[in-house]
N, C-alpha and C positions, 0 to 999 in steps of 0.2 A: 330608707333601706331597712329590710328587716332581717333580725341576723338570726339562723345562719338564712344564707342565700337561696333564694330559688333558683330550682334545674338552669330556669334560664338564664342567670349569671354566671352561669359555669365558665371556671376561665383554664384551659390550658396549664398544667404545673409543666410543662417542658420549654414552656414558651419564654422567650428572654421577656424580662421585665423592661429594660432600655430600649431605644430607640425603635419601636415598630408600637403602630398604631395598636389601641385596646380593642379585641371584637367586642367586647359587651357594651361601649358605648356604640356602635351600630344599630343592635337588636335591643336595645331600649324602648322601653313604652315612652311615647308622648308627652307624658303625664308628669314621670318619672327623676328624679336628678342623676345627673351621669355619676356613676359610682367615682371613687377617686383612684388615680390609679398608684402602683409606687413611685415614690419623688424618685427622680434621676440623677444621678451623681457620676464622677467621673472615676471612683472606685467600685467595681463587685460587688457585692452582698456575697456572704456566705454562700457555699456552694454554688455560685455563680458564674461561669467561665467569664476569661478577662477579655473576649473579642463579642462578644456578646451572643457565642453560638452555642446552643444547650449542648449539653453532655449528652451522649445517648440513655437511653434508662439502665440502670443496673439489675435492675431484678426482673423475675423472668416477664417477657413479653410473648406474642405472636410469633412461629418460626421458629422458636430456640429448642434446640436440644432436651429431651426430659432429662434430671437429675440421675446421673450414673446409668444410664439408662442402653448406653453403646461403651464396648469393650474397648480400650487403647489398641492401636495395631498390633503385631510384632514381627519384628521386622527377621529375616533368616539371617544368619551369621554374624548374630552379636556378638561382640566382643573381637578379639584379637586372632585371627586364624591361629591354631598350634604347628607347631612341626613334624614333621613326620618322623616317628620313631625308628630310632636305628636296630634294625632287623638283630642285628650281631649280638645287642642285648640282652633282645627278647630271647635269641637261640642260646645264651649264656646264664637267662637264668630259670630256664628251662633244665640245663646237663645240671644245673646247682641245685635243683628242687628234685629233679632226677637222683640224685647222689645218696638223697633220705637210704634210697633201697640199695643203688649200686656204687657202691663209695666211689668208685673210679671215674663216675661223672663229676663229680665233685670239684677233685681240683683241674679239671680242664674247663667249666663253667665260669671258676675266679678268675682263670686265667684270659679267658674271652673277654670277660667283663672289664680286664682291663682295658683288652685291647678296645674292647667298643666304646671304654669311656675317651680311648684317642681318639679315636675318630669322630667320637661325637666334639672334641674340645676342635679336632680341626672343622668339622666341617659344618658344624652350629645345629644339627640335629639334634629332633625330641628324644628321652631315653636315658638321661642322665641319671635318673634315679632308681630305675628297671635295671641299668649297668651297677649301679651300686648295691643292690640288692641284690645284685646275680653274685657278686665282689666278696660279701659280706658274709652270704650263707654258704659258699662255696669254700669259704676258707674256714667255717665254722666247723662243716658238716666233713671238711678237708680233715681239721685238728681230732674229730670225734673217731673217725676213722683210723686215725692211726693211736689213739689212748684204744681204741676195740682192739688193734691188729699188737698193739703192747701188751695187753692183758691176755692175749689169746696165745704170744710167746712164753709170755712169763708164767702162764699157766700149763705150756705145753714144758717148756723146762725145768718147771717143779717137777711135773707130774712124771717125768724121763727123769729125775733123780733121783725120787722116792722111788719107783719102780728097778734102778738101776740096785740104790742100796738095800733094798728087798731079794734083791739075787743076790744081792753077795751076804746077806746074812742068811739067806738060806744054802747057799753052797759052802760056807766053812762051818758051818755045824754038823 
């Protein structure tokens, strides 16, 4: 034998080594000595399945997919359905963001917002946090509004006391 092998020795790498006949001593020259094949044992060889049926090939063959070549699916409504938001919220903190301009939405927003964070605790609707935020700026822009309507009395009865003692120092002179 001359090594390496000629074309015509070529032996199958998929093919189990045990128990099944060698093609290459078939297609032997006449002449020839039958190559040897591997000894047979009642253990595996390395990479060798234990029933003696090859493994399929691992790297790419005929038929396979090109490398990255097709996109994963995706599939509609991944994840967890949400809930539907409680309307009472939304219109709560809508009068609270409203209140910026007309204070008097203001504290009727916090006051919704309570009530929609009830009903969201009964009834398991989305909106818990739309309620608290209605809650929060409703009672903030609630507090600002009346430090403005404080400052605008306590401005307005200065300025009615100066005015008052300015009449009466000009009428006893």
């Amino acid at each position: 034998m001359t090594y390496p092998p000629s074309a015509g020795d070529w032996q199958d790498p998929a093919r189990p080594l045990t128990g099944v006949p060698d093609d290459s001593q078939q297609h032997a020259n006449p002449g020839q000595q039958p190559i040897p094949s591997a000894p047979t044992s009642s253990q595996p060889g390395p990479g060798q399945p234990t029933e003696g049926v090859p493994y399929p090939p691992t790297g790419p063959y005929p038929g396979a997919y090109p490398a990255g070549g097709y996109p994963q699916p995706t599939y509609p409504g991944y994840g967890y359905p949400q809930p539907k938001t409680n309307g009472l919220a939304t219109v709560a903190l809508v009068l609270s963001l409203v209140g910026i301009v007309f204070f008097l939405t203001a504290p009727a927003g916090a006051i919704l917002g309570h009530v929609a964070q009830k009903q969201i605790r009964e009834t398991g609707e989305g909106g818990d946090g739309v309620a608290k935020a209605a809650i929060i700026s409703g009672w903030i822009l609630t507090g600002l509004a009346a430090l403005v309507a404080v400052f605008y009395v306590v401005v307005f009865v200065v300025t009615v006391f100066v005015l008052v003692a300015a009449a009466e120092t000009t009428s006893t002179v």
